[in-house]
C-alpha positions in Angstrom: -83.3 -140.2 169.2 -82.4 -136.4 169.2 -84.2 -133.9 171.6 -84.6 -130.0 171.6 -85.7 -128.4 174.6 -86.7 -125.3 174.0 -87.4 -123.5 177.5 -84.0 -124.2 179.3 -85.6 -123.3 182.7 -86.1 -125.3 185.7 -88.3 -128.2 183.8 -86.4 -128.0 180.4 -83.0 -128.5 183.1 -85.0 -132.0 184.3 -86.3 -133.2 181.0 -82.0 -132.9 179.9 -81.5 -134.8 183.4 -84.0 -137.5 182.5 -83.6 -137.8 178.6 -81.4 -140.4 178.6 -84.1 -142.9 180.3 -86.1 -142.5 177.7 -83.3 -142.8 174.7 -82.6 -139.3 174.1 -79.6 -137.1 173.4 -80.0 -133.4 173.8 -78.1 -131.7 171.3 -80.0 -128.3 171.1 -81.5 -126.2 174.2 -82.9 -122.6 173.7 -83.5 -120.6 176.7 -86.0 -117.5 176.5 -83.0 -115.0 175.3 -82.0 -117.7 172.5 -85.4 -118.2 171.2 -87.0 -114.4 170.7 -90.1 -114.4 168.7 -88.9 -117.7 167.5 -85.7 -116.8 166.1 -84.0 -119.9 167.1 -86.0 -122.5 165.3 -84.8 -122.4 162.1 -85.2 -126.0 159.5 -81.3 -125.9 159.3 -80.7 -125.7 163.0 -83.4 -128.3 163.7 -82.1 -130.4 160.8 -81.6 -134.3 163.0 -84.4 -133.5 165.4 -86.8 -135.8 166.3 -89.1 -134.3 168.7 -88.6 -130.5 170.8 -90.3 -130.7 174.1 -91.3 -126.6 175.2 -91.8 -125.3 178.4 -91.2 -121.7 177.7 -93.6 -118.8 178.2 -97.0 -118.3 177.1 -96.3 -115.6 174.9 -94.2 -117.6 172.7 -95.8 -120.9 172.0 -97.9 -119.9 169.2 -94.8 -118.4 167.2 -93.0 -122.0 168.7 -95.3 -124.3 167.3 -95.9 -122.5 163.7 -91.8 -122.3 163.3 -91.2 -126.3 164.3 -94.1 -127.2 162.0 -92.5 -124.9 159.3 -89.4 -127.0 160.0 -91.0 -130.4 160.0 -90.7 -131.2 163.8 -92.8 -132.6 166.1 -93.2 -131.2 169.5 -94.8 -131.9 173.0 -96.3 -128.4 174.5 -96.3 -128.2 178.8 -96.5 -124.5 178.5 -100.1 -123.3 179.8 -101.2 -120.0 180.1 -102.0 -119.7 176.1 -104.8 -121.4 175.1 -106.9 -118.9 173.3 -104.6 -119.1 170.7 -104.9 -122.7 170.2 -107.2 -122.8 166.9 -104.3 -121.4 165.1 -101.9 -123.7 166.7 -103.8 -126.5 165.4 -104.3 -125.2 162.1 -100.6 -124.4 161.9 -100.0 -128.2 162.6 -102.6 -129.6 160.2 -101.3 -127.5 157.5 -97.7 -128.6 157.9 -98.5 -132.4 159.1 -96.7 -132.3 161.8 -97.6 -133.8 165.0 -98.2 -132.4 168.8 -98.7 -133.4 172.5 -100.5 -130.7 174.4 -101.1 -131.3 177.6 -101.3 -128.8 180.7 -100.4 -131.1 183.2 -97.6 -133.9 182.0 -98.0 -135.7 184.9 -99.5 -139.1 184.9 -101.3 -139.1 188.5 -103.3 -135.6 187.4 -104.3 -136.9 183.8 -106.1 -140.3 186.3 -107.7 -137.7 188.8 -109.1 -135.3 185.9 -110.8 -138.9 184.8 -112.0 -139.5 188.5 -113.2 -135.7 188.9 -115.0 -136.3 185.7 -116.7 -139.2 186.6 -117.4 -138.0 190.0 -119.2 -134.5 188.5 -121.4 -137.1 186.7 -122.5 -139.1 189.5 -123.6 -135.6 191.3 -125.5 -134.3 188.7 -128.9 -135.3 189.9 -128.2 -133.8 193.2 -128.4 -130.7 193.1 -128.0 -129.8 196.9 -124.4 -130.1 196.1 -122.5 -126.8 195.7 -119.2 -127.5 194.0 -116.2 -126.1 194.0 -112.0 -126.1 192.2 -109.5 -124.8 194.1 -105.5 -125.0 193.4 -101.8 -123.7 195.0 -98.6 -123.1 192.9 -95.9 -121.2 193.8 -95.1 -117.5 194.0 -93.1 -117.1 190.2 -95.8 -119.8 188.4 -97.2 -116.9 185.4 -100.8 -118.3 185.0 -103.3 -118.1 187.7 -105.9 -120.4 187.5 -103.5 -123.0 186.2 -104.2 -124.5 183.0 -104.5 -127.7 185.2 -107.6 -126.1 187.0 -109.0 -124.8 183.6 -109.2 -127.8 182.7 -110.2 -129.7 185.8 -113.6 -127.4 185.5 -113.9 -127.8 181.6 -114.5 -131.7 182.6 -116.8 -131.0 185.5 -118.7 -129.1 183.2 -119.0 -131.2 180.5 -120.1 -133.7 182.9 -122.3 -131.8 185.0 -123.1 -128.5 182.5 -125.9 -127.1 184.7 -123.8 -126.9 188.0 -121.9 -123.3 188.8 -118.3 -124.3 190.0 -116.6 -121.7 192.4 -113.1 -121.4 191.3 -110.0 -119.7 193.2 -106.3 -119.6 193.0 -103.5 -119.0 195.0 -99.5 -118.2 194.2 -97.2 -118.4 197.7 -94.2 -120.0 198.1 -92.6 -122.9 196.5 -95.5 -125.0 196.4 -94.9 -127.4 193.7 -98.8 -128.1 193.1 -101.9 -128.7 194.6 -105.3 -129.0 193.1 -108.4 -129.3 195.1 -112.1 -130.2 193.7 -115.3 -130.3 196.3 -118.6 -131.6 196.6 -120.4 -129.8 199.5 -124.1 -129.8 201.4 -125.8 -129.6 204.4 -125.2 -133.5 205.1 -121.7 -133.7 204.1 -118.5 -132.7 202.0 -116.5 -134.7 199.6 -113.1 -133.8 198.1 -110.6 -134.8 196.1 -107.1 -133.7 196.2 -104.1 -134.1 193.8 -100.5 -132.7 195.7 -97.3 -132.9 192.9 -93.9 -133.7 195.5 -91.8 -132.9 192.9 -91.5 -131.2 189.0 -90.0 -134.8 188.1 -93.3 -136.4 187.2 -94.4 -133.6 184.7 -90.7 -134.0 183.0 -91.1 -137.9 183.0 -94.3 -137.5 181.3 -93.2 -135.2 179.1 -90.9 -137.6 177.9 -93.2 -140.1 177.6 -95.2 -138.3 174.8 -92.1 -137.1 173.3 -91.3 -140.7 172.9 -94.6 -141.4 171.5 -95.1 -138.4 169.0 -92.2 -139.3 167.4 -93.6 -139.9 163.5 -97.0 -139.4 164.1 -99.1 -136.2 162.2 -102.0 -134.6 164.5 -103.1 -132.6 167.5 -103.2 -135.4 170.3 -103.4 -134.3 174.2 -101.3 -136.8 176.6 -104.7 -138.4 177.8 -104.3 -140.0 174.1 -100.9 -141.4 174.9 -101.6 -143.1 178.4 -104.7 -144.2 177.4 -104.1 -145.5 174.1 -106.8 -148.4 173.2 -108.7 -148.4 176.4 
């Protein structure tokens, strides 16, 4: 199977590193410079592509996706930062019948907690006592603050718990690889739950995973649809 990574920064370098676990080859890589407005993905220079795997910028993805569905190729999207452009993302994907694996957070132990925060939102939702809050940490050069990890990490509290107000915050320091906190508090007692990345491997690893998986399908899928496929 042929892979483009598109995004040759520290996570497209470690996708390359770990494509051949998964079956891949790497015969195209566009960095930033490569790839302006899109410039790089063209149907003849994707022509033997099975799947491109992006971690860019924010900026770009739109313009990414539209020119890979123009060229008939499926992608997996761990960029963040550009969601409120994501109607015409989808559209863009319907219209060409491509397929695509959006995900903010590619790693498999985040996409279990944002079940168990989920499901822990619903069980405090009669209590009202309860303030709640999301907190996360990412290092000093990540672009989007809150993460789209934490975005999302309230979007399920909420929808499990819609009345509650959620205090979010954010910090950037360092080389923190990734830590997402979310909180449960009253005058009794405090409960929290805590996810802490080690390492950028698992988000490449799971990126992989749905690369692997997207290949010949047509449809907007998030990678909570490929690890928990028939359950």
């Amino acid at each position: 199977m042929n892979l483009a990574i598109i995004g040759y920064g520290k996570m497209g370098h470690l996708v390359e590193q770990l494509a051949p676990d998964y079956g891949f080859e790497v015969p195209l890589r566009l960095d930033i410079a490569e790839n302006e407005n899109g410039q790089g993905i063209t149907r003849e220079r994707f022509r033997g592509i099975d799947v491109a795997v992006d971690f860019s910028v924010p900026a770009a993805v739109l313009t990414d996706i539209e020119r890979l569905s123009a060229a008939g190729v499926n992608a997996v999207i761990g960029t963040t930062g550009w969601t409120d452009q994501m109607d015409r993302a989808k559209t863009a994907v319907e219209r060409a019948r491509t397929g695509v694996v959006w995900s903010p957070n590619f790693s498999i132990g985040v996409n279990i907690f944002l079940r168990l925060v989920s499901e822990a939102s619903r069980q405090f939702a009669p209590y009202k006592e309860y303030g709640a809050w999301a907190w996360e940490i990412h290092h000093s050069t990540k672009k989007d603050a809150p993460s789209g990890t934490l975005l999302k990490l309230v979007e399920e509290m909420k929808k499990a718990d819609p009345n509650r107000r959620v205090d979010v915050s954010s910090n950037r320091a360092g080389a923190h690889t990734g830590t997402h906190e979310i909180g449960f508090d009253s005058a009794a007692d405090t409960i929290t739950l805590r996810h802490t990345a080690r390492s950028r491997e698992g988000f490449a690893r799971g990126a992989l995973t749905a690369a692997k998986w997207v290949i010949g399908k047509k449809g907007w899928f998030e990678f909570s649809e490929v690890l928990f496929e028939g359950h």
